[in-house]
Backbone as numpy.savetxt, mean C-alpha at the origin, in Angstrom:
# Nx Ny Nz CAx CAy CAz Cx Cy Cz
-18.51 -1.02 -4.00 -17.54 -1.79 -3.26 -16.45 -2.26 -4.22
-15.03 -2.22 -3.90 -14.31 -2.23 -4.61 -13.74 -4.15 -4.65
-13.24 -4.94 -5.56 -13.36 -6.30 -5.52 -11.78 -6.00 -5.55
-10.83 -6.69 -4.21 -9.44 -6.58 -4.48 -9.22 -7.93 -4.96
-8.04 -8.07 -5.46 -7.52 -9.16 -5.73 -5.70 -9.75 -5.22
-6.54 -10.56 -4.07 -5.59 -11.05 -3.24 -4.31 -11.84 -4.01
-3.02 -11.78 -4.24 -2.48 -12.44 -4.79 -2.25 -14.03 -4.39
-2.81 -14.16 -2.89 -2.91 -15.51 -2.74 -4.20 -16.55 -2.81
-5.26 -15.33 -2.08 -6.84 -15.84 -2.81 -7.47 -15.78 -3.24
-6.69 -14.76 -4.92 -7.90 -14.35 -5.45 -8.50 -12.86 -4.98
-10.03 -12.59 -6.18 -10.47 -11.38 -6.03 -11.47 -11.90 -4.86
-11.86 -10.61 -3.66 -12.09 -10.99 -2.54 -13.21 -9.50 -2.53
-13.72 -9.29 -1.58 -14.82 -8.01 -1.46 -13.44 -7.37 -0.50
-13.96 -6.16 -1.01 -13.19 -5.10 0.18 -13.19 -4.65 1.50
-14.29 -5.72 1.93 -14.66 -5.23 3.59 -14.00 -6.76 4.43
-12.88 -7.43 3.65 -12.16 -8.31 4.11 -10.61 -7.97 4.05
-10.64 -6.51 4.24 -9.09 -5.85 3.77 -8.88 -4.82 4.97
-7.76 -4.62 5.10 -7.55 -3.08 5.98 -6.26 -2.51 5.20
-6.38 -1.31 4.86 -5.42 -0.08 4.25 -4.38 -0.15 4.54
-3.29 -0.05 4.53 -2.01 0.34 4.94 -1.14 1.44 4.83
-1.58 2.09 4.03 -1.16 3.21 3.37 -0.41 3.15 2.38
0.63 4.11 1.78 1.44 4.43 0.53 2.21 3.38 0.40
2.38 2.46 -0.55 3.66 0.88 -0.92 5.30 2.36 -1.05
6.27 1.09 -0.90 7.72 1.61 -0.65 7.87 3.11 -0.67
7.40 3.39 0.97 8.14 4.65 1.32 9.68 3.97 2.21
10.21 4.27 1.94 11.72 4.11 2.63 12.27 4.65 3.39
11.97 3.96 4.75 12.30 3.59 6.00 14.29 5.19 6.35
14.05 5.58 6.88 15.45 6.60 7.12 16.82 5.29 7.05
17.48 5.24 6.51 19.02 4.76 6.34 19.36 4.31 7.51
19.71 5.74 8.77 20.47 5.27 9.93 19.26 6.55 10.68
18.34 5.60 11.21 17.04 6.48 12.17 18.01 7.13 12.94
19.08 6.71 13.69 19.93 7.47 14.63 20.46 9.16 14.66
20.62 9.00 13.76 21.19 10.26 13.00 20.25 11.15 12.30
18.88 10.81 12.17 17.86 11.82 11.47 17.51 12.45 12.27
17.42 14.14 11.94 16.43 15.26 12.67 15.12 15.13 12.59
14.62 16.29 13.00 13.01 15.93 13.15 12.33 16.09 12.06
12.80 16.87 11.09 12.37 17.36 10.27 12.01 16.61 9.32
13.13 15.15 9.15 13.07 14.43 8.63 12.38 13.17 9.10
12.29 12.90 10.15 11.53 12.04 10.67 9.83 12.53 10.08
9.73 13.50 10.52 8.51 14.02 10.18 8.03 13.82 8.98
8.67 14.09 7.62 8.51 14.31 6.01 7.94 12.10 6.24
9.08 11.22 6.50 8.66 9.77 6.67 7.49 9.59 7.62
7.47 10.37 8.42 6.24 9.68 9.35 4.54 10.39 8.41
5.11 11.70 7.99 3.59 12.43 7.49 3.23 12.79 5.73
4.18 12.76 5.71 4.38 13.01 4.08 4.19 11.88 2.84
2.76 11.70 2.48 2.66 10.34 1.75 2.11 11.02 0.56
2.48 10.46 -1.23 2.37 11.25 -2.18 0.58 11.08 -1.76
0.18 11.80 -3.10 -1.57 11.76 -3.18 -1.57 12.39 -4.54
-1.32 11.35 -5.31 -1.80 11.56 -6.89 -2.79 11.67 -7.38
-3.22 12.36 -8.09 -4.43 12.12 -9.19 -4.43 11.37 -10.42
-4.34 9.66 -10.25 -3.94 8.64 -10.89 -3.54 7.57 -9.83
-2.35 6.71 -10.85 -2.03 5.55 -10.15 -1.19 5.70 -9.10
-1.93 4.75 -7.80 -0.68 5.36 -6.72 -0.79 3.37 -6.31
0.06 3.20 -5.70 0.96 1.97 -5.34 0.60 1.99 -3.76
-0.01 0.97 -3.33 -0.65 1.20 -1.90 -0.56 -0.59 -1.45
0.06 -0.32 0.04 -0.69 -1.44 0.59 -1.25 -1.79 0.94
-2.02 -2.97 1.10 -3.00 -3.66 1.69 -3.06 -5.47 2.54
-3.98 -5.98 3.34 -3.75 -6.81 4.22 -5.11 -7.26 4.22
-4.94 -8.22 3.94 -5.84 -9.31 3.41 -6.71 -9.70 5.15
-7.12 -9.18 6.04 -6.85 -9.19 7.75 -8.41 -10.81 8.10
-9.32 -10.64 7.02 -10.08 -11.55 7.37 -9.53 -13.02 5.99
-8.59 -12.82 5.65 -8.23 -14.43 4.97 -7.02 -14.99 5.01
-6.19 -14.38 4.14 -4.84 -15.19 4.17 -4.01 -14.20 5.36
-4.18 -12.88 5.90 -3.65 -12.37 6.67 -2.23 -11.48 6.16
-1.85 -11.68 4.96 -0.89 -11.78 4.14 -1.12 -10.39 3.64
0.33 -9.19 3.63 0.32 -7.92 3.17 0.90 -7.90 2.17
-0.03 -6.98 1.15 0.48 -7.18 -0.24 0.29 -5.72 -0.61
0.68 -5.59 -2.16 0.44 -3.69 -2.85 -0.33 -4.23 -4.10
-0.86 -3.11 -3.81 -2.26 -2.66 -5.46 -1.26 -1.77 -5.96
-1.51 -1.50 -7.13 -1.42 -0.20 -8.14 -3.32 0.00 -8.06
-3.69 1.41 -7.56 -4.79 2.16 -7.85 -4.86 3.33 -8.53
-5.77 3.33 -9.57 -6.21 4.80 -9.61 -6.84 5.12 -8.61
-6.61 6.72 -8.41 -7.37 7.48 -7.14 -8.28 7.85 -7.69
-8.26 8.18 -9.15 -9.75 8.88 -9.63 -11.37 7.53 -9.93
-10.58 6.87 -10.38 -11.60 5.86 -10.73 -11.98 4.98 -9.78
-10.63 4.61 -8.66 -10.72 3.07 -7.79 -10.48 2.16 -8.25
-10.36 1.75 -10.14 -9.77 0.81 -10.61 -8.36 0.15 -10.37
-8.29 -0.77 -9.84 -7.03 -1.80 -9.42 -6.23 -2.21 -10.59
-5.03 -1.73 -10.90 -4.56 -2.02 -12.13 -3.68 -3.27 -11.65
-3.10 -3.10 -10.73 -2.06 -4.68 -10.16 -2.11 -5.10 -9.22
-2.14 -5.84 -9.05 -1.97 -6.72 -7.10 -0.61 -7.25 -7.45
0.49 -6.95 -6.26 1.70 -7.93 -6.31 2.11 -7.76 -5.08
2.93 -9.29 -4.56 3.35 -9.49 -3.13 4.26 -8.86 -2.84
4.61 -8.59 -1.55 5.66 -7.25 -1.42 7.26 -7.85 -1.75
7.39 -8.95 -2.00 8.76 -9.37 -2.19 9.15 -8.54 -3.95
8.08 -8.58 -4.87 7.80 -8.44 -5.78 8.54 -7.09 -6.14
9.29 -6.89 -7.14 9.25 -5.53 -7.94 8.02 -4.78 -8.39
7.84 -2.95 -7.74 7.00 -2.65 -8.07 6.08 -2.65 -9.68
């Protein structure tokens, strides 16, 4: 079980979290004007490193509060917790 560490309460067990997926994928400019093609690449296309990947997460049983890890994918080791206002 992986121990996250909430930036507002602390390290917490992981079965008090829900995933969010990949931290700053960026949202289309002007959605109006994008094809599908491109909609598609934002809606399905999320990196998947072998190393550190930048992910969010939501604290859903405490502070409720969505924040990003830096993870390794190989190990599961949590190298950062920071709030999303935060520079990656």
């Amino acid at each position: 079980m992986l121990l996250i560490p909430c930036p507002w309460c602390g390290q917490r067990d992981e079965i008090e979290f829900r995933y969010g997926g990949a931290a700053h994928v960026e949202y289309p400019a002007d959605p109006e004007t994008v094809d599908d093609a491109t909609w598609a690449r934002y809606l399905f296309v999320r990196p998947n490193p072998k190393g550190p990947l930048a992910e969010r997460w939501c604290h859903s049983q405490g502070c409720r509060r969505w924040f990003n890890i830096v993870r390794d994918t190989v190990t599961h080791q949590i190298m950062r917790s920071y709030r999303m206002e935060e520079a990656p």
